[in-house]
BAZA-172359 format. One record per atom (N, C-alpha, C, O, CB): chain; residue in three letters; residue number from 1; atom name; x, y, z. Coordinates in pm, whole numbers, plus 50000, padded with zeros to 5 digits. Glycine has a CB too. Example, Ala and Ser with C-alpha at 12.3 -4.5 7.8 and 13.67 -1.06 7.14 Angstrom:
# residues 2
  chain  res    n  atom      X      Y      Z
      A  ALA    1     N  51319  49431  50780
      A  ALA    1    CA  51230  49550  50780
      A  ALA    1     C  51320  49670  50780
      A  ALA    1     O  51424  49668  50846
      A  ALA    1    CB  51131  49553  50905
      A  SER    2     N  51285  49775  50708
      A  SER    2    CA  51367  49894  50714
      A  SER    2     C  51290  50003  50787
      A  SER    2     O  51341  50114  50804
      A  SER    2    CB  51408  49940  50572
END
This chain:
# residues 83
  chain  res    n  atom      X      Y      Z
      A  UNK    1     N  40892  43602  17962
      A  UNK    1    CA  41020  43594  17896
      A  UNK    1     C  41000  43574  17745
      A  UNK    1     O  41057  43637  17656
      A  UNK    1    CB  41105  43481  17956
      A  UNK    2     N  40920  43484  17732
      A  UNK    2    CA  40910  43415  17550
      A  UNK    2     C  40778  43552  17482
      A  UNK    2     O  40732  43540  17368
      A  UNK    2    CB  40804  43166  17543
      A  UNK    3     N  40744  43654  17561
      A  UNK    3    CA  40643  43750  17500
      A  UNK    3     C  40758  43866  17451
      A  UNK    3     O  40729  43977  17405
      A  UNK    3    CB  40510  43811  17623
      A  UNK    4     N  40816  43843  17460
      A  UNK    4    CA  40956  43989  17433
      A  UNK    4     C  41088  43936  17294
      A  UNK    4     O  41170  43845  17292
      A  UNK    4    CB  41091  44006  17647
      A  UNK    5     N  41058  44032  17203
      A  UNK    5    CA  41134  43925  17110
      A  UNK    5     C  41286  43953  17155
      A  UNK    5     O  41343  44027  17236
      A  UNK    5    CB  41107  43952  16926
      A  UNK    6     N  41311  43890  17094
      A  UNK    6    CA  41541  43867  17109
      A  UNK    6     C  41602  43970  17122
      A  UNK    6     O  41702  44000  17186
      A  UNK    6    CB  41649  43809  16964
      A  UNK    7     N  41501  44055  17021
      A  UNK    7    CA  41659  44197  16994
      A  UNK    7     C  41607  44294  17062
      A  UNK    7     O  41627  44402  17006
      A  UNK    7    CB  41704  44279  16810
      A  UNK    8     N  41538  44305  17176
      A  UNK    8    CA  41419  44374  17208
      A  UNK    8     C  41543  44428  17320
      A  UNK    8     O  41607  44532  17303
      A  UNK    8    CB  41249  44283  17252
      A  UNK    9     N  41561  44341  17430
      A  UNK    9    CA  41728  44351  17521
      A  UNK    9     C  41803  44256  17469
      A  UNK    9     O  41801  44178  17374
      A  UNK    9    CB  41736  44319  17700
      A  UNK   10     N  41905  44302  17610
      A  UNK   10    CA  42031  44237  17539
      A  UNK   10     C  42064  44086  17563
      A  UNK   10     O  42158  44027  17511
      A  UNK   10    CB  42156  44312  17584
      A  UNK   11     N  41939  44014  17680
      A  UNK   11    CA  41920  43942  17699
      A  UNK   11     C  41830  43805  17591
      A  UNK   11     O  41708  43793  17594
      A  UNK   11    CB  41897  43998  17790
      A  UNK   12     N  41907  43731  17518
      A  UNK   12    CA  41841  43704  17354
      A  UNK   12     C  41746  43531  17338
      A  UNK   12     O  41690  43487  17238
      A  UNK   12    CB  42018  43698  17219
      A  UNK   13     N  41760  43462  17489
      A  UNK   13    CA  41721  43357  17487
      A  UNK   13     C  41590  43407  17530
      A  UNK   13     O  41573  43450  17644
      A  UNK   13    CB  41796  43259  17555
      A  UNK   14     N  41477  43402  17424
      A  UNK   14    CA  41326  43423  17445
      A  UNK   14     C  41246  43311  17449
      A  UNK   14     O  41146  43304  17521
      A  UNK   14    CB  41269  43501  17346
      A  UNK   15     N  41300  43190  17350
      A  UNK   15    CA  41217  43109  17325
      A  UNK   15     C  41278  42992  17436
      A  UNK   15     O  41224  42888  17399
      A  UNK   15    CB  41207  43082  17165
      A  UNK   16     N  41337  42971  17515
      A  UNK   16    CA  41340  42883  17590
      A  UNK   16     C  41258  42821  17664
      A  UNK   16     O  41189  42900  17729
      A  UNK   16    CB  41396  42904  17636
      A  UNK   17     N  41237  42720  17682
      A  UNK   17    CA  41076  42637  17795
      A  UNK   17     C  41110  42657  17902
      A  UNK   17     O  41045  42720  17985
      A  UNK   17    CB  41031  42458  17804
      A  UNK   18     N  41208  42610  17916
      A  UNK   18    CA  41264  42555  18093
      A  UNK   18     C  41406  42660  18067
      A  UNK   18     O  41472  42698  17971
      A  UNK   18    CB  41319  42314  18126
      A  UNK   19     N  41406  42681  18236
      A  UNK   19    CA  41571  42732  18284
      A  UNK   19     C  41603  42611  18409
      A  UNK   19     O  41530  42573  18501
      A  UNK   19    CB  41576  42937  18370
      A  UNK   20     N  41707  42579  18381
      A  UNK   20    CA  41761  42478  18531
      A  UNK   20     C  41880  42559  18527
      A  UNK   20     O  41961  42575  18436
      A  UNK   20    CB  41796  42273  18523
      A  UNK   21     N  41871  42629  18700
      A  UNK   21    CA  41958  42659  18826
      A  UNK   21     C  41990  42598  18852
      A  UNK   21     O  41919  42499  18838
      A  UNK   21    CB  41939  42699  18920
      A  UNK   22     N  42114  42573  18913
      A  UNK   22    CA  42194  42490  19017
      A  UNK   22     C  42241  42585  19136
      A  UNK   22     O  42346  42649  19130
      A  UNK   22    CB  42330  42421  18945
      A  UNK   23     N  42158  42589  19241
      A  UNK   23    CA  42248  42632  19380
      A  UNK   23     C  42328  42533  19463
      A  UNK   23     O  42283  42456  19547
      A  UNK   23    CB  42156  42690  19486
      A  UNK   24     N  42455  42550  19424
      A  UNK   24    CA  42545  42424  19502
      A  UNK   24     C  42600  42510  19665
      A  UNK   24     O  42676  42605  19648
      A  UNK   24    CB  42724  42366  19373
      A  UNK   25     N  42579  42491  19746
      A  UNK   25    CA  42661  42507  19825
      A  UNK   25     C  42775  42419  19904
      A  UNK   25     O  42731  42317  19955
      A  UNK   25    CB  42599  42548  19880
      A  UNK   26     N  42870  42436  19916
      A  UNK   26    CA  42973  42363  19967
      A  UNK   26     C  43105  42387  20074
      A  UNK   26     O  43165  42493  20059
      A  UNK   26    CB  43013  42333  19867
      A  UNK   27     N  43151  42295  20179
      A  UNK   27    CA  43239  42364  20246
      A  UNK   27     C  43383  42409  20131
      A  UNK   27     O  43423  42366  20022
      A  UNK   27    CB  43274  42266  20381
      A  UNK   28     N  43435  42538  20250
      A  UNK   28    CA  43565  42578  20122
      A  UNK   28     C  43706  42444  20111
      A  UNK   28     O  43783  42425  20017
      A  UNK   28    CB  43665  42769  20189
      A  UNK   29     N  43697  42376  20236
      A  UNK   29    CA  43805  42239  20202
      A  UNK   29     C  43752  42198  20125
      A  UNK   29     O  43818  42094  20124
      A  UNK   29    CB  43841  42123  20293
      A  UNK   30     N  43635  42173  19994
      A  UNK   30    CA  43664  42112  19939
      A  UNK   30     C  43592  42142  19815
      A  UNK   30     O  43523  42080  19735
      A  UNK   30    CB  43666  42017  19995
      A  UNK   31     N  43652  42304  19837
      A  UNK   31    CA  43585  42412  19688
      A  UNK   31     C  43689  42329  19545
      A  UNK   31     O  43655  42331  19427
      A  UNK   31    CB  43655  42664  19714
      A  UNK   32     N  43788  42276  19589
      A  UNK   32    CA  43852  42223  19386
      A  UNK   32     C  43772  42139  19334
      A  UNK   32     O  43733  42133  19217
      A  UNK   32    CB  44015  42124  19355
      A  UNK   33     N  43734  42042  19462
      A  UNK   33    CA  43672  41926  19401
      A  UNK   33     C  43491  41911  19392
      A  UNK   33     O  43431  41808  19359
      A  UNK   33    CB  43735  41807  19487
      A  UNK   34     N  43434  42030  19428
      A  UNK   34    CA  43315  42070  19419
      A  UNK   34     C  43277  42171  19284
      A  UNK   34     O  43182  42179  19206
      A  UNK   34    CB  43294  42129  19548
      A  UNK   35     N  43406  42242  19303
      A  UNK   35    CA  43420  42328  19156
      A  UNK   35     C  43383  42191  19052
      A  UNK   35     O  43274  42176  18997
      A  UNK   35    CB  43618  42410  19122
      A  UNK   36     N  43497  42102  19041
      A  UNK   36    CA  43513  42053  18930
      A  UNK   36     C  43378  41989  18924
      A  UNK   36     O  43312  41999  18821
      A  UNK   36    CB  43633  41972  18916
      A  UNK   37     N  43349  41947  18990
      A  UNK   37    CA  43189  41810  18970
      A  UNK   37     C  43062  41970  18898
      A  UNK   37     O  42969  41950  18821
      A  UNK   37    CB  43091  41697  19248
      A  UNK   38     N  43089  42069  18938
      A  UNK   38    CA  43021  42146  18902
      A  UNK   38     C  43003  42226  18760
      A  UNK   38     O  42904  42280  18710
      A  UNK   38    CB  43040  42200  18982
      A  UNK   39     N  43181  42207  18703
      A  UNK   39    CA  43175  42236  18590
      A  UNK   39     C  43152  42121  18453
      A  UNK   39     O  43117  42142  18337
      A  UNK   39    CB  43283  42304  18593
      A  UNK   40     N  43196  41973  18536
      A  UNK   40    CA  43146  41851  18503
      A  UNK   40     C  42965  41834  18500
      A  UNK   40     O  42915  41789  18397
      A  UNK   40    CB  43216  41757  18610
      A  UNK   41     N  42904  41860  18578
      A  UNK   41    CA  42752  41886  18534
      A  UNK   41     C  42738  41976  18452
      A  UNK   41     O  42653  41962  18365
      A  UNK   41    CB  42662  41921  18631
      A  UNK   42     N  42824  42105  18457
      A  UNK   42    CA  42751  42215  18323
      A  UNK   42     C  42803  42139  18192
      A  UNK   42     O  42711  42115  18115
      A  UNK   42    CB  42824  42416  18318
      A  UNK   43     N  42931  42093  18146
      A  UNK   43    CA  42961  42034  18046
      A  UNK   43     C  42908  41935  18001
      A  UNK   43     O  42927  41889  17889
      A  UNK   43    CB  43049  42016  18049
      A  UNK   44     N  42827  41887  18096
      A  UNK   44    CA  42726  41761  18034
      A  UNK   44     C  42597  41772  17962
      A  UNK   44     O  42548  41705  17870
      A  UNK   44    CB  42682  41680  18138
      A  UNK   45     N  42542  41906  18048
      A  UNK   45    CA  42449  41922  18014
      A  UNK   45     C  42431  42077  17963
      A  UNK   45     O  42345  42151  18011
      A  UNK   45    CB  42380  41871  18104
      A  UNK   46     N  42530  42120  17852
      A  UNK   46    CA  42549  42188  17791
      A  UNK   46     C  42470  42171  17615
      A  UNK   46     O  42427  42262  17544
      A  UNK   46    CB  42677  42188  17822
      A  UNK   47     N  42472  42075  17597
      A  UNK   47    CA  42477  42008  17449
      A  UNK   47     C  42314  41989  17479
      A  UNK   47     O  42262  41944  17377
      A  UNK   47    CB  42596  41841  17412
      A  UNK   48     N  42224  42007  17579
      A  UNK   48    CA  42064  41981  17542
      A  UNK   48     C  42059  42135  17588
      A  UNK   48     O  41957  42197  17557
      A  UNK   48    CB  41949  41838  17641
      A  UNK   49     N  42140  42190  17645
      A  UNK   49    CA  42073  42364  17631
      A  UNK   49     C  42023  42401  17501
      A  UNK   49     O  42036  42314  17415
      A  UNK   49    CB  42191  42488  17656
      A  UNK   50     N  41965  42513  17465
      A  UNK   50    CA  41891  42577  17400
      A  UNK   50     C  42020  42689  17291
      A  UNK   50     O  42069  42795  17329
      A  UNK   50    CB  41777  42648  17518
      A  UNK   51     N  42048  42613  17145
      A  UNK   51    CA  42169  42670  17130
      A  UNK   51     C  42345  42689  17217
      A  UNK   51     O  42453  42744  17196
      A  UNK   51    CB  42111  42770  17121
      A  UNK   52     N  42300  42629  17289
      A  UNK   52    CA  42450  42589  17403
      A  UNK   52     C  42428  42785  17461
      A  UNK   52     O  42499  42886  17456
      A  UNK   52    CB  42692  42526  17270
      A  UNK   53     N  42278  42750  17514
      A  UNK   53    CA  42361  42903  17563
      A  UNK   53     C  42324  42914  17720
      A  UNK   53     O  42224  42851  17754
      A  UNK   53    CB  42291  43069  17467
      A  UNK   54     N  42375  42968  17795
      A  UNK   54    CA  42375  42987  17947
      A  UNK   54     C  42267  43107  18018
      A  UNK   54     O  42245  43207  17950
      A  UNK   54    CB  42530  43029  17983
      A  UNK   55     N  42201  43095  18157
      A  UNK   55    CA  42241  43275  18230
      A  UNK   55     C  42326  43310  18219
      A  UNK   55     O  42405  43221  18189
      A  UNK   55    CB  42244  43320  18358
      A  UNK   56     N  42374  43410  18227
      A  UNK   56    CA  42460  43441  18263
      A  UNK   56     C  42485  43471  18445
      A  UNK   56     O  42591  43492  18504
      A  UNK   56    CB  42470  43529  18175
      A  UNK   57     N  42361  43466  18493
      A  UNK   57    CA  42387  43498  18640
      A  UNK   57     C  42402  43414  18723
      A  UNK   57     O  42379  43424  18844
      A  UNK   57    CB  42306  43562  18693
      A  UNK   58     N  42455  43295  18647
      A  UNK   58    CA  42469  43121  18719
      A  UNK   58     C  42561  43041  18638
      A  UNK   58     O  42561  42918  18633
      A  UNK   58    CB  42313  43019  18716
      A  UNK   59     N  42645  43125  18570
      A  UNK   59    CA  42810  43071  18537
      A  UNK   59     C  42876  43107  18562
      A  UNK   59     O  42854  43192  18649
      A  UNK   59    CB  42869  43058  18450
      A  UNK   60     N  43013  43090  18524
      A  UNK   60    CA  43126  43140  18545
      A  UNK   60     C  43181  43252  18453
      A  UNK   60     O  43139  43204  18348
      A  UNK   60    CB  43201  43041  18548
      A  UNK   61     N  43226  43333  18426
      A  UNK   61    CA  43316  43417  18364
      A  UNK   61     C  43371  43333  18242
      A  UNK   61     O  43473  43265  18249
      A  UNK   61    CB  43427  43464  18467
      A  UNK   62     N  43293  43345  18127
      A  UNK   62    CA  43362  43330  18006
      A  UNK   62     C  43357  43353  17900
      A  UNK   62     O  43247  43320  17856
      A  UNK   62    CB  43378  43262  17987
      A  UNK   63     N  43448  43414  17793
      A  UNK   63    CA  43394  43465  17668
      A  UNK   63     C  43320  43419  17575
      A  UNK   63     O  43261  43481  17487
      A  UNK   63    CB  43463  43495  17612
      A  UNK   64     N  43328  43260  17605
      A  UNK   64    CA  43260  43211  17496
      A  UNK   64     C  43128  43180  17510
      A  UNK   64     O  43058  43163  17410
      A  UNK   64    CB  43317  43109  17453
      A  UNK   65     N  43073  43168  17657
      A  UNK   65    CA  42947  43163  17754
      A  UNK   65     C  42919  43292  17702
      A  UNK   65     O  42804  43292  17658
      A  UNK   65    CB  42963  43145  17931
      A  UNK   66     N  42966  43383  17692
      A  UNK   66    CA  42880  43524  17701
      A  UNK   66     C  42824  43530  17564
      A  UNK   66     O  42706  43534  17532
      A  UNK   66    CB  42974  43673  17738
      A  UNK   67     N  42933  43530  17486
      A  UNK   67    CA  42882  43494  17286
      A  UNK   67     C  42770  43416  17281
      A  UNK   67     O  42700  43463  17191
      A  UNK   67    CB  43002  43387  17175
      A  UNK   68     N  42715  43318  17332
      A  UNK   68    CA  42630  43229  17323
      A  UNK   68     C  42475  43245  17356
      A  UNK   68     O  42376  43214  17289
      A  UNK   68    CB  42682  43146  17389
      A  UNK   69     N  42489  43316  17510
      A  UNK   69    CA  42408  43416  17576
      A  UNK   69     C  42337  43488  17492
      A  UNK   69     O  42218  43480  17461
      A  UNK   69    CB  42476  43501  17653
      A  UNK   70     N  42462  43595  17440
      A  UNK   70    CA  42375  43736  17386
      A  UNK   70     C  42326  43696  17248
      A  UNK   70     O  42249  43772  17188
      A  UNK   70    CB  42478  43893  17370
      A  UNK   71     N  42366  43580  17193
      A  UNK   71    CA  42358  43538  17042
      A  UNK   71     C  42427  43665  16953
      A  UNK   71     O  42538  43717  16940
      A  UNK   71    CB  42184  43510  16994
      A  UNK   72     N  42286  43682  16896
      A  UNK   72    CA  42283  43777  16772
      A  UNK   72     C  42305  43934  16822
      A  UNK   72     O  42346  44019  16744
      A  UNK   72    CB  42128  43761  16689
      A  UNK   73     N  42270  43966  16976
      A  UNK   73    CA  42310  44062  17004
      A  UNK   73     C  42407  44090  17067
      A  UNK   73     O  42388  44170  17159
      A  UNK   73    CB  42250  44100  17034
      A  UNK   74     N  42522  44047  17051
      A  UNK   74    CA  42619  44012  17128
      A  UNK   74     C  42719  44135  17026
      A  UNK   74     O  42768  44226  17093
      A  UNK   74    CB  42655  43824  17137
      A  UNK   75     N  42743  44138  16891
      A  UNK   75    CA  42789  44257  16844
      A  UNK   75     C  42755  44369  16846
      A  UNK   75     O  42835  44463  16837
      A  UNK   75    CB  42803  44256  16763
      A  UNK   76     N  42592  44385  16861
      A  UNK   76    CA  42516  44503  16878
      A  UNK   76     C  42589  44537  17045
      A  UNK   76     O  42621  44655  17065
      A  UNK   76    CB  42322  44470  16863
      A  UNK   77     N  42608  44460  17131
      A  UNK   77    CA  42603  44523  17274
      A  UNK   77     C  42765  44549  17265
      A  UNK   77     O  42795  44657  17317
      A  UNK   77    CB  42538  44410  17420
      A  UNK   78     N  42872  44479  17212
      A  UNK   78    CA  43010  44558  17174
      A  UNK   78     C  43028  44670  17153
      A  UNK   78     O  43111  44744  17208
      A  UNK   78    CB  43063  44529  17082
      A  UNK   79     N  42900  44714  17016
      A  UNK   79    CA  42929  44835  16950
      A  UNK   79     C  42868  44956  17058
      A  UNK   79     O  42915  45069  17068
      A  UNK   79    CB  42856  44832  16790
      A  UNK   80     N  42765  44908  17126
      A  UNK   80    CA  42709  45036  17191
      A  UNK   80     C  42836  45048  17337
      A  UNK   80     O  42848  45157  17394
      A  UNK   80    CB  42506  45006  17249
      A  UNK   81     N  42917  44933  17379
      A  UNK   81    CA  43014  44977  17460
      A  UNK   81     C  43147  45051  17418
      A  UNK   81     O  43233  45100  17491
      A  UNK   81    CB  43043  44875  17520
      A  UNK   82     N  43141  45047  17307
      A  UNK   82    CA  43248  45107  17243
      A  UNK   82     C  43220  45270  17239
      A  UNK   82     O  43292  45370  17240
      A  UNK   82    CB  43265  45039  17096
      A  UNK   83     N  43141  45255  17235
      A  UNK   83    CA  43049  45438  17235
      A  UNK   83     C  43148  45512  17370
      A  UNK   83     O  43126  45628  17406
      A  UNK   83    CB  42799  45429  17308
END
């Protein structure tokens, strides 16, 4: 991962040490309150990520998660969808 520089894909976190996954599984009675403890651990431990940035293949759907992700290539990958 850290041998491939940033702008190389569109994928831009190279220099990171560590990735921490969370596989939660849970019954669906009690998906609100499993959701929430879940988005309560990412918000905690958001602020020692690496630039506050995420996978993307282990969050949720969000624009501002995705900006963070792609960093610097995050306008480059706009412009080539705009194509």
């Amino acid at each position: 991962m850290n041998r491939i520089p940033s702008d190389a894909t569109a994928f831009a976190v190279r220099d990171a040490s560590f990735l921490l996954c969370l596989d939660v599984d849970f019954p669906m009675e009690e998906a609100e309150k499993c959701t929430d403890w879940i988005e309560a651990v990412y918000e905690a431990l958001l602020p020692y990520s690496l630039r506050k940035s995420s996978y993307l293949n282990t969050v949720r759907a969000d624009e501002q998660i995705t900006k963070d992700a792609y960093a610097a290539n995050y306008q480059r990958l706009l412009a080539i969808k705009k194509q």
